[in-house]
C-alpha positions in Angstrom: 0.0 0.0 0.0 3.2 2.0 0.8 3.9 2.8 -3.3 0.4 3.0 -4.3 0.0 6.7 -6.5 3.6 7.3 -5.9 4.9 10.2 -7.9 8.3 11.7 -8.5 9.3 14.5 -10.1 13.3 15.0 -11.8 15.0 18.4 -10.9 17.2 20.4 -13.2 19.1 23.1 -11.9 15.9 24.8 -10.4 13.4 23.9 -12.7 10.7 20.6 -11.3 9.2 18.6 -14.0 5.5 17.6 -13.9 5.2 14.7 -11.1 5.4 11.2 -12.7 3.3 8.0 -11.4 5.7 5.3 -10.6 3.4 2.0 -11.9 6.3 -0.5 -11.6 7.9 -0.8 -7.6 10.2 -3.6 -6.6 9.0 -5.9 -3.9 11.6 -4.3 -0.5 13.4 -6.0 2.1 13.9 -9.1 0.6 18.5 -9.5 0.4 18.4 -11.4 -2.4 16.4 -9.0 -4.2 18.6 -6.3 -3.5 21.5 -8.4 -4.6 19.9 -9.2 -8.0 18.8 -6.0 -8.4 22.4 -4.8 -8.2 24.1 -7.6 -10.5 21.4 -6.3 -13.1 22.2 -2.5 -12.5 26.1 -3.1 -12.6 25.2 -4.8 -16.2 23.0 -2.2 -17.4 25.9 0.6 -16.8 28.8 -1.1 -17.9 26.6 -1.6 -21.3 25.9 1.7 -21.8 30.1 2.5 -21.7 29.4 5.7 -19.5 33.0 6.5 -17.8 32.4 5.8 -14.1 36.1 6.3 -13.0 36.8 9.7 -11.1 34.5 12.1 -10.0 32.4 15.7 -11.2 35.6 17.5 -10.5 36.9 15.8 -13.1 34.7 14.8 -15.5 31.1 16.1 -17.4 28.9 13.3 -15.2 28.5 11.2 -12.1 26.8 8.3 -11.4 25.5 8.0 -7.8 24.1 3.9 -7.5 23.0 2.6 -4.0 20.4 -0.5 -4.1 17.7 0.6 -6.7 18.5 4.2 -6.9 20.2 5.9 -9.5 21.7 9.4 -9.1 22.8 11.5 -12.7 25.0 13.9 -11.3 25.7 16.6 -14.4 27.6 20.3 -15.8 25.1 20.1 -18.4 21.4 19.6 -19.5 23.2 18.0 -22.6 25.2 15.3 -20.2 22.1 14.9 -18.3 20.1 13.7 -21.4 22.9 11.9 -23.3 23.7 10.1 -19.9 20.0 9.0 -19.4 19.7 8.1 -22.9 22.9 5.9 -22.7 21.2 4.3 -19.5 17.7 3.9 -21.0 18.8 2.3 -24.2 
């Protein structure tokens, strides 16, 4: 009942986008869940060849991962979106 009508919304800079309905949720507190979840994520970004050595001091992008979240950490609306894109595809 917890994720019924959950909505998000993505920040960029200060702009908010309209809020999205999350349909999808992922069954919590379950370890080997959270383990499966991560051996597909780890998959998903080295596939998509986004460069996830150093940091945003250094580089256009970060990736912040922790259990089933994703952080985009960019300079740029353009690294935002290409790095999403990369993700998505």
């Amino acid at each position: 009942m917890t994720f019924s009508e959950t909505k998000i919304v993505i920040k960029e800079r200060n702009d908010l986008s309209d809020p999205l309905e999350i349909k999808n949720d992922v069954r919590h507190g379950d370890a080997l869940t959270c383990l499966l979840f991560n051996l597909a994520l780890k998959k998903v970004v080295r596939d998509s060849n986004i460069n996830t050595r150093g940091n945003i001091f250094n580089k256009s992008i970060q990736l912040l991962i922790f259990a089933d979240d994703i952080d985009i950490i960019a300079r740029t609306p353009t690294a935002l979106r290409q790095t999403f894109l990369s993700l998505e595809k």
